[in-house]
C-alpha positions as a Markdown table, in Angstrom:
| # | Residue | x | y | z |
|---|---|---|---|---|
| 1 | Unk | 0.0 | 0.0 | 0.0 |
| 2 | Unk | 0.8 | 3.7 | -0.7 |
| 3 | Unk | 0.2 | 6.1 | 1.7 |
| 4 | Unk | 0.3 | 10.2 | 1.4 |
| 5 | Unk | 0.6 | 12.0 | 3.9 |
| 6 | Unk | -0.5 | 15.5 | 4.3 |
| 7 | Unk | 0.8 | 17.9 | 7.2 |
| 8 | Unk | -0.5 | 21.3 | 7.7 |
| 9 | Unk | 2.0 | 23.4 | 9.4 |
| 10 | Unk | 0.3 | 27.2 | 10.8 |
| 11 | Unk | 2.0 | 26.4 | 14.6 |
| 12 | Unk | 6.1 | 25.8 | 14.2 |
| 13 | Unk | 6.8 | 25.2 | 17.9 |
| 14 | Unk | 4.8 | 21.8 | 16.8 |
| 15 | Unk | 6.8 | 20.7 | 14.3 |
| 16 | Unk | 8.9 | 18.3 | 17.2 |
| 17 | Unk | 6.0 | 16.4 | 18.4 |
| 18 | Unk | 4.5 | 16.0 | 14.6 |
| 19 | Unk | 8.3 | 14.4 | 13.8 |
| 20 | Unk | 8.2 | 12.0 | 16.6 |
| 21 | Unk | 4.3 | 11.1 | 15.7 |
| 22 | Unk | 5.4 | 10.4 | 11.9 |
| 23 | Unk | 8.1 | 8.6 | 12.6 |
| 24 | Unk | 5.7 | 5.2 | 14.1 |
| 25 | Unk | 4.6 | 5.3 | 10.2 |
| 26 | Unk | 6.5 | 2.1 | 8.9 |
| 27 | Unk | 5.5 | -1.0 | 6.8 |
| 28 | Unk | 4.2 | 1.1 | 4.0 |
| 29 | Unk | 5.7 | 3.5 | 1.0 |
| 30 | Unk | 4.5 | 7.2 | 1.8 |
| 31 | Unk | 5.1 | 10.4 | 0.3 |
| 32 | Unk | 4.7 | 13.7 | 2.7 |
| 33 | Unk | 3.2 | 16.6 | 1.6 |
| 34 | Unk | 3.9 | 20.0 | 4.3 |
| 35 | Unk | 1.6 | 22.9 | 3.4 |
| 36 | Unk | 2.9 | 26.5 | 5.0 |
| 37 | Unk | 1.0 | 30.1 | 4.0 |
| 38 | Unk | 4.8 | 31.0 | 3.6 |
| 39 | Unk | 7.8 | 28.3 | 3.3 |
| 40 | Unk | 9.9 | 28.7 | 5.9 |
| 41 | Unk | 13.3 | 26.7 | 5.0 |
| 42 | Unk | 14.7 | 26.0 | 8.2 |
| 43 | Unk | 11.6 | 23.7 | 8.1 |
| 44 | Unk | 13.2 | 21.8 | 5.5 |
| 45 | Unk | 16.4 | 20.9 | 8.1 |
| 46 | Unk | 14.2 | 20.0 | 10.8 |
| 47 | Unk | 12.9 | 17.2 | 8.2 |
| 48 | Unk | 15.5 | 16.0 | 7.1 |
| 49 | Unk | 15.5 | 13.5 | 9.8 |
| 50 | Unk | 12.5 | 11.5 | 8.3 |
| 51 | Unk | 12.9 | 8.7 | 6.2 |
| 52 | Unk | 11.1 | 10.8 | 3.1 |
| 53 | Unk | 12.3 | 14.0 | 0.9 |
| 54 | Unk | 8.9 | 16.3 | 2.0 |
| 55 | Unk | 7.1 | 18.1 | -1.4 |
| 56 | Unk | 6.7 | 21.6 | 0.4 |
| 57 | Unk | 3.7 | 23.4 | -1.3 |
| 58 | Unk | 2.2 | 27.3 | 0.0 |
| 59 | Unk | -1.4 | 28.1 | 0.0 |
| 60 | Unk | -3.1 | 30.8 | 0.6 |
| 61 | Unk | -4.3 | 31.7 | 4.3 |
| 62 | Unk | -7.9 | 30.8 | 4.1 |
| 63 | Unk | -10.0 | 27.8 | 5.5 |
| 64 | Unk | -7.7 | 26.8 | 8.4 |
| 65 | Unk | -6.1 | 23.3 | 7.7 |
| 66 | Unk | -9.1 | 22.4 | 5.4 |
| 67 | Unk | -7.8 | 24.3 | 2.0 |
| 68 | Unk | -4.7 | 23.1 | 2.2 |
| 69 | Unk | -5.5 | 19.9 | 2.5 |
| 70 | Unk | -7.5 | 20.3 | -0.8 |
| 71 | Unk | -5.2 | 22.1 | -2.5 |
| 72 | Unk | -2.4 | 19.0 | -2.1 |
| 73 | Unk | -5.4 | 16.7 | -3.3 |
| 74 | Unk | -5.8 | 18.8 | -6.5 |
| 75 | Unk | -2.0 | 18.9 | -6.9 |
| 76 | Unk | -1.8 | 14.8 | -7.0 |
| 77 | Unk | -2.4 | 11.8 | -9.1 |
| 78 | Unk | -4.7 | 10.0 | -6.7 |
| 79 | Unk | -4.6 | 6.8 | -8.1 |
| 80 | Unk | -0.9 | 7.2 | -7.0 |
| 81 | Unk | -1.7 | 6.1 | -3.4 |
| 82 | Unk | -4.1 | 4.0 | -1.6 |
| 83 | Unk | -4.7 | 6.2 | 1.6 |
| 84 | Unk | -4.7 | 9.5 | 2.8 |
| 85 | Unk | -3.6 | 10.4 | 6.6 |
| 86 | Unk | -4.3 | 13.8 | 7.1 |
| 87 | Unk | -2.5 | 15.9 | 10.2 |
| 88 | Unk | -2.0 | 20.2 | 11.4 |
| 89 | Unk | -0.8 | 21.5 | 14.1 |
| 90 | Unk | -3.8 | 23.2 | 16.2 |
| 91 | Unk | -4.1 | 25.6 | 18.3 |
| 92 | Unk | -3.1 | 25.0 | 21.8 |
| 93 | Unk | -6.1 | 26.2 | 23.8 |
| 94 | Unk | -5.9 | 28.1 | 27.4 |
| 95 | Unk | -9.9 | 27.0 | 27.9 |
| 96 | Unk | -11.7 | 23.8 | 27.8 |
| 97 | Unk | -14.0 | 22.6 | 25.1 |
| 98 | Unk | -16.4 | 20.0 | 25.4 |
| 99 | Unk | -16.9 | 17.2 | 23.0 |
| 100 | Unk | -19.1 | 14.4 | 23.7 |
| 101 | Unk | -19.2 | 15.6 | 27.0 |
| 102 | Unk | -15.7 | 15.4 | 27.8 |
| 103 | Unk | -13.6 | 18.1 | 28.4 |
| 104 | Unk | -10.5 | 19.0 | 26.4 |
| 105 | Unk | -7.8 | 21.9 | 27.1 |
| 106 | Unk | -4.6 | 22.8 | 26.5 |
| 107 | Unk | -3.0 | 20.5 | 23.7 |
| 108 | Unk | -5.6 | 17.2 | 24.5 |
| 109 | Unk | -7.6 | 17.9 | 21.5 |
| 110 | Unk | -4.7 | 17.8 | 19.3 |
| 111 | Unk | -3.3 | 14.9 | 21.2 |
| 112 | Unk | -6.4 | 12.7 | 20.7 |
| 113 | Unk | -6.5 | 13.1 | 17.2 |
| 114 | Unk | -3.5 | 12.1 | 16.4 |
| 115 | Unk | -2.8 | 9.8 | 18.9 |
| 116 | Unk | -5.5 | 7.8 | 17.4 |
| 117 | Unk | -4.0 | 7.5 | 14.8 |
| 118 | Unk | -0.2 | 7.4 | 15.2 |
| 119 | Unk | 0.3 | 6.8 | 19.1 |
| 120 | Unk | 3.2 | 4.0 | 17.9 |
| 121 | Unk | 4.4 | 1.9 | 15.0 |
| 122 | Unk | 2.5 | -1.3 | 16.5 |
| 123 | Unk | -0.7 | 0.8 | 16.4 |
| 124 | Unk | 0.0 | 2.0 | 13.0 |
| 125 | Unk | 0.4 | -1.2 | 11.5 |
| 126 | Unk | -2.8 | -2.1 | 13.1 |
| 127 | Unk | -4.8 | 0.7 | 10.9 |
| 128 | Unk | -3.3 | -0.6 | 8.0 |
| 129 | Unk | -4.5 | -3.9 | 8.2 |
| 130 | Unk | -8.0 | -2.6 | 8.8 |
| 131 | Unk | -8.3 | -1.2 | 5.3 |
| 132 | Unk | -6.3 | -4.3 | 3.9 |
| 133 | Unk | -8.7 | -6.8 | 5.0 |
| 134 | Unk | -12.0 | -4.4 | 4.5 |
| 135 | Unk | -12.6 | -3.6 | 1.3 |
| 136 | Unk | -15.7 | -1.3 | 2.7 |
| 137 | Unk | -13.5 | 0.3 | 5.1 |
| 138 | Unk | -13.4 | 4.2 | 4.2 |
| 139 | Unk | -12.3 | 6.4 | 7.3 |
| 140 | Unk | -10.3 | 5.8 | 10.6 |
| 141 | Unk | -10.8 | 8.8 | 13.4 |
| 142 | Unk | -10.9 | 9.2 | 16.7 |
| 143 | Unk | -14.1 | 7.8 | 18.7 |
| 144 | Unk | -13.5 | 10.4 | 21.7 |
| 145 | Unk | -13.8 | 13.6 | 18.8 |
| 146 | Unk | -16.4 | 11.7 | 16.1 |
| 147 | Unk | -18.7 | 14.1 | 17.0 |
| 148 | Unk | -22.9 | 14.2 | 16.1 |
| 149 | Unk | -23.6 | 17.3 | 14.5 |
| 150 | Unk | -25.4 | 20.3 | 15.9 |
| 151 | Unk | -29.3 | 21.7 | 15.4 |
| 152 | Unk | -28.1 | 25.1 | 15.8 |
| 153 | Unk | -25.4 | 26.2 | 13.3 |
| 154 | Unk | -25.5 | 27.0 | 9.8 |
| 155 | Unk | -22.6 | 24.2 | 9.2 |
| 156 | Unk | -24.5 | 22.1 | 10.2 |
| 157 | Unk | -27.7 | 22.8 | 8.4 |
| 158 | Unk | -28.5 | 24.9 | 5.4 |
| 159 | Unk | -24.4 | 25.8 | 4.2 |
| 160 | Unk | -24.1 | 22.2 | 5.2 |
| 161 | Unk | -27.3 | 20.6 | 2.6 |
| 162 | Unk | -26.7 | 23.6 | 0.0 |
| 163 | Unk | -22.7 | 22.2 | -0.7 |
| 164 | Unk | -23.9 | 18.7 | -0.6 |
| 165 | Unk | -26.6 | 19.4 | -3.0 |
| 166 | Unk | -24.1 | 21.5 | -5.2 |
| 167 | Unk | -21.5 | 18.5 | -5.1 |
| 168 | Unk | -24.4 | 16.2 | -6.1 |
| 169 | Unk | -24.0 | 14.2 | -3.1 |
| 170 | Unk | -27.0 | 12.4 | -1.5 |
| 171 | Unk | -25.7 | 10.6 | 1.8 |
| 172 | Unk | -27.2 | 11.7 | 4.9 |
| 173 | Unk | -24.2 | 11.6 | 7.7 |
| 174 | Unk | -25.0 | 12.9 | 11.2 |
| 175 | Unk | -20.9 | 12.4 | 12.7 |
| 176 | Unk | -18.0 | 14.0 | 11.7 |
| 177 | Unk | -14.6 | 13.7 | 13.0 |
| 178 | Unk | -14.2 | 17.3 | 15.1 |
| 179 | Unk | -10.7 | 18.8 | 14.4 |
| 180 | Unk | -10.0 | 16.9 | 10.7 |
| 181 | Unk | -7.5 | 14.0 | 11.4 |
| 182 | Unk | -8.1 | 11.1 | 9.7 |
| 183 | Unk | -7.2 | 8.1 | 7.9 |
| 184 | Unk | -9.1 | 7.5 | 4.7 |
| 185 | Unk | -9.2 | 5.8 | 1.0 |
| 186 | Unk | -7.2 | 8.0 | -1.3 |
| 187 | Unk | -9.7 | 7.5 | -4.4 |
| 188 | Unk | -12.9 | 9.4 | -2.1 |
| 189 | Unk | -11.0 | 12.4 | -2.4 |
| 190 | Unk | -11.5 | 12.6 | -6.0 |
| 191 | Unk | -14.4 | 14.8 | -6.1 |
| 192 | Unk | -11.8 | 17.8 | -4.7 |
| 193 | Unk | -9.8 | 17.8 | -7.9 |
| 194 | Unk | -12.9 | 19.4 | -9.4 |
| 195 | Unk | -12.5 | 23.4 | -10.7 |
| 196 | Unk | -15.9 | 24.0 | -8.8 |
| 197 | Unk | -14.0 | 23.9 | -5.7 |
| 198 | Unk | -11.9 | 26.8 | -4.8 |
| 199 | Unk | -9.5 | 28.8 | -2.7 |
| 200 | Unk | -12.2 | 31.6 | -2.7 |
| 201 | Unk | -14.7 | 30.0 | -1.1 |
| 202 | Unk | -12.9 | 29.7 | 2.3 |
| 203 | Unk | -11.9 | 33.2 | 2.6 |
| 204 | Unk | -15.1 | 33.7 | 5.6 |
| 205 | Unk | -14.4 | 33.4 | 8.9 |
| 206 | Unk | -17.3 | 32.4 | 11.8 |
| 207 | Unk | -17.2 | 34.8 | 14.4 |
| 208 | Unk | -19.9 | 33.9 | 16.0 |
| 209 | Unk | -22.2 | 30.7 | 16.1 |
| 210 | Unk | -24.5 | 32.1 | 13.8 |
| 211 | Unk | -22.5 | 32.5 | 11.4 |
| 212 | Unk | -20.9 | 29.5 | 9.8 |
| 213 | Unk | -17.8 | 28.7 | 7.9 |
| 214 | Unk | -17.5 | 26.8 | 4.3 |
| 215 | Unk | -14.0 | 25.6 | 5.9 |
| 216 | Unk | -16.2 | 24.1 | 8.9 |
| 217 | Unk | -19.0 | 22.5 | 6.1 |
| 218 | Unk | -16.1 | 20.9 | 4.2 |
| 219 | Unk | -14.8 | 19.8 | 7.9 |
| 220 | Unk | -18.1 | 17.6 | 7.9 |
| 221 | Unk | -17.8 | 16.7 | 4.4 |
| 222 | Unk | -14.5 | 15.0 | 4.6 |
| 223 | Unk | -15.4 | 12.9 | 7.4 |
| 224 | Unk | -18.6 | 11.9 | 5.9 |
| 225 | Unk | -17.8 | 11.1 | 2.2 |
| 226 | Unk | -17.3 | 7.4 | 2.9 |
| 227 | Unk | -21.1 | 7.1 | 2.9 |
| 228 | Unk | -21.2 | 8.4 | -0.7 |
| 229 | Unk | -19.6 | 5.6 | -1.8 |
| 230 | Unk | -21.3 | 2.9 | 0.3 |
| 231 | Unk | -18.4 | 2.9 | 2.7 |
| 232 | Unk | -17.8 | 2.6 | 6.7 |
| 233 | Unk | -16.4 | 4.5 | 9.3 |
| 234 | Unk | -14.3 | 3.0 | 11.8 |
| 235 | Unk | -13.6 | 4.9 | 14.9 |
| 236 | Unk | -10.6 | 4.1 | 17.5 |
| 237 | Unk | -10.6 | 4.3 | 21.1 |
| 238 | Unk | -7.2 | 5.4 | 22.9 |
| 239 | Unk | -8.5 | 6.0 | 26.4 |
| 240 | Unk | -11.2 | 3.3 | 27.3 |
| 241 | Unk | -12.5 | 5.0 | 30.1 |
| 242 | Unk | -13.3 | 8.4 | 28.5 |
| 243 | Unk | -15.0 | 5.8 | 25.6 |
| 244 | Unk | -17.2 | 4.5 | 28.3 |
| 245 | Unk | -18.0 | 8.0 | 29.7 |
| 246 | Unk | -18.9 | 9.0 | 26.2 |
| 247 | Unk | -21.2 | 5.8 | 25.7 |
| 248 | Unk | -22.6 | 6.6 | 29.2 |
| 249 | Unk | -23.2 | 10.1 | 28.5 |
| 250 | Unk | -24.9 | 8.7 | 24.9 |
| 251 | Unk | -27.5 | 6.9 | 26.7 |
| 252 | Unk | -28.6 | 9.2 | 29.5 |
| 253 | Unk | -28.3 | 12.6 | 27.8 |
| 254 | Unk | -31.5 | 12.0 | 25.9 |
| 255 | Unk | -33.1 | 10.9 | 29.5 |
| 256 | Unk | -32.2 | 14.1 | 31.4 |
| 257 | Unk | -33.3 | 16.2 | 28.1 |
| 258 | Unk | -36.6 | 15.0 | 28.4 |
| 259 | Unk | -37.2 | 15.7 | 32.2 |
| 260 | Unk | -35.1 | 18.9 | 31.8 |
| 261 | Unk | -33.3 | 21.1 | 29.5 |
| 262 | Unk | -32.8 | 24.4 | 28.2 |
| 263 | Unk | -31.8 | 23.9 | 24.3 |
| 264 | Unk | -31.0 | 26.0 | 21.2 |
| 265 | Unk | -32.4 | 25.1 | 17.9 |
| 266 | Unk | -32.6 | 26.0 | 14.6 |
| 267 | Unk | -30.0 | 28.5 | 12.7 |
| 268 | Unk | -32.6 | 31.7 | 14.1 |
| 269 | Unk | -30.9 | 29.9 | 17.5 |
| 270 | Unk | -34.7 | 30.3 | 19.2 |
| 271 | Unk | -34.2 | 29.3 | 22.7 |
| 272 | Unk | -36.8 | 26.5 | 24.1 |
| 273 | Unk | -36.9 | 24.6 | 28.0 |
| 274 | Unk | -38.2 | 21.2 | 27.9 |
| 275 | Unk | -40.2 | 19.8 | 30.9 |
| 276 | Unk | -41.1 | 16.3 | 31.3 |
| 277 | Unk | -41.1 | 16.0 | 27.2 |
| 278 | Unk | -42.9 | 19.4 | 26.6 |
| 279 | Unk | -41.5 | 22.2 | 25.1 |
| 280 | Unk | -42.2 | 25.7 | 25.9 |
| 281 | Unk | -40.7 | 28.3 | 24.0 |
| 282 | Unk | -38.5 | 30.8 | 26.1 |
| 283 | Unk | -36.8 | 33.1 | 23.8 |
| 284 | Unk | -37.1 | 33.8 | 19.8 |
């Protein structure tokens, strides 16, 4: 098997931990691909190391790790490789965020997602045998950040169902992998070599939760593609007990909703409280 590899570097002071996480990538040919808004060539040293010559490429600074990941897609043969692992550096954050109802801070989200995916060679060779010995198999994430969409944001409703109708896609996927590291088939990726699909498009930034992102809609896409093509998703646990908080949380969230709640829905984000299963609108 072929494998590209496609690292998005916005963070520099990462670059150590994102060599010592690519070098557990063994048993298979690979070809990495570093996008930068600006090449910086001490980079290049730094790389050196690696068992690969890296193809540097710059792109412009729009749509966060998302265009530049498309941008290496259009810039490929991909019948050239059999899967794609896609990695950035992220942001390291000074606040928590909650995703299925754990909470992450400082560099935990960025750690989960690739740890799933790279935490050592013996894992590694795991995923590959995955996709060897299932044909069906289309996308490897993290099971602590495959996250259900929201009811709330426009990424997640009308931007999301406007793209997928302008792509011609018809699947109907409710997850996505939250934060864009993944291990997928090469040949789903296809569809971003087309000219409809461009730089331009990711130049809007969401401010606010009302207003959404195409870099976030194409965050969802990505993850969600498999089902296009009558593929599965695969998700990978790296701390069992957060996994069983998760599935714990799964079951009894809908539970405590229904005695009580105070939700947002819709992209006019009306505010409603829900008591005992009835719904009383508190706020337009």
């Amino acid at each position: 098997m072929k494998l590209l590899v496609h690292l998005h570097i916005y963070y520099y002071d990462q670059i150590p931990y994102f060599i010592e996480k690519l070098s557990n990538i063994s048993g298979v040919a690979w070809d990495l691909f570093i996008t930068e808004t600006k090449h910086n060539e001490d980079v290049e040293k730094i790389f050196n190391n690696l068992r690969v010559i890296p193809h540097y490429i710059e792109t412009d600074n729009v749509g966060y790790d998302i265009w530049p990941f498309i941008k290496v897609v259009k810039s490929v043969n991909l019948d050239d490789y059999d899967l794609i692992l896609k990695l950035h550096t992220k942001n390291i954050r000074d606040h928590n965020s909650k995703i299925n109802g754990c909470r992450l801070n400082g560099p935990q989200w960025r750690n989960e997602l690739v740890d799933s995916l790279l935490i050592n060679r013996k894992h590694f060779g795991k995923l590959i045998n995955m996709f060897k010995h299932d044909d069906r198999l289309g996308l490897i994430c993290s099971y602590q950040l495959y996250s259900k969409k929201s009811n709330n944001r426009p990424e997640d409703l009308s931007m999301l169902q406007n793209e997928l109708g302008r792509l011609g896609f018809k699947f109907q996927g409710d997850r996505f992998c939250a934060g864009s590291m993944f291990m997928a088939k090469a040949g789903l990726y296809g569809f971003l070599q087309s000219d409809n699909i461009q730089a331009s498009m990711f130049e809007g930034i969401a401010r606010t939760k009302s207003i959404g992102s195409m870099a976030h809609v194409y965050e969802r896409i990505l993850s969600m593609v498999p089902y296009e093509y009558s593929h599965t998703v695969k998700t990978i646990h790296t701390n069992y007990l957060r996994s069983l908080q998760i599935m714990v949380s799964g079951y009894m969230r809908p539970l405590l909703e229904w005695l009580f709640s105070i939700t947002v829905i819709g992209e006019n984000r009306q505010k409603f409280l829900t008591l005992l299963g009835i719904r009383f609108l508190i706020r337009k």
